[in-house]
Residue, then its C-alpha position, 0 to 999 in steps of 0.5 A: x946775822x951781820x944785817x941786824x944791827x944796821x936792821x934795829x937801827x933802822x927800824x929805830x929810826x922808822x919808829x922816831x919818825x913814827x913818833x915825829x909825825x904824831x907829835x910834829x916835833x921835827x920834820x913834821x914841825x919844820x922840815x927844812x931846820x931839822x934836816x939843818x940840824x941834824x945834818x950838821x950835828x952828824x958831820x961834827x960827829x963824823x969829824x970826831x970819830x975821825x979824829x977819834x979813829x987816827x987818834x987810835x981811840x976808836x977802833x971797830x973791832x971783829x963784830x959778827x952783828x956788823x957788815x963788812x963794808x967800811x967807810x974808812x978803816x976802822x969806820x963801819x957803815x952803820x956809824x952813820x945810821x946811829x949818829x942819824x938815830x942819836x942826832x934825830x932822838x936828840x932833837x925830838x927829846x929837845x922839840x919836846x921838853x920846849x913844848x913842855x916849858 
């Protein structure tokens, strides 16, 4: 049970690269930009929850879908697959929407 959230994203972030190689929005576009774009706006979100976390505004609370492992307190592993997910769909509806334009 405390495998599934970091399990669902995952295998979100599989199926946006599903998605990816058949439209060609981001690595399979250009992939060293991507990796650029995603990997810096990543470590902006990671500096925010950072802040964020010594702030006292966010906190992890007692989940049974999360794992035990913490990067730093109060910052769970799987808040780096999800800025990876929010990071990577963020650009494919961007790579899209200026395809459409």
């Amino acid at each position: 049970m405390m495998w599934f959230y970091l399990l669902g994203l995952c295998v979100s972030i599989g199926g946006l690269a599903l998605l990816d190689y058949r439209y060609k929005l981001a690595f399979w576009h250009d992939a060293r930009q991507s990796a650029w774009t995603i990997g810096v706006a990543v470590a902006i979100f990671i500096v925010w929850d950072i802040l964020g976390i010594i702030l006292g505004i966010f906190f992890h609370g007692n989940s049974p879908w999360t794992l035990p492992l913490r990067l730093l307190p109060e910052f769970p592993v799987e808040e780096i697959f999800f800025l990876i997910l929010l990071c990577y769909v963020t650009l494919q509806i961007y790579r899209s929407l200026e395809r459409k334009c």
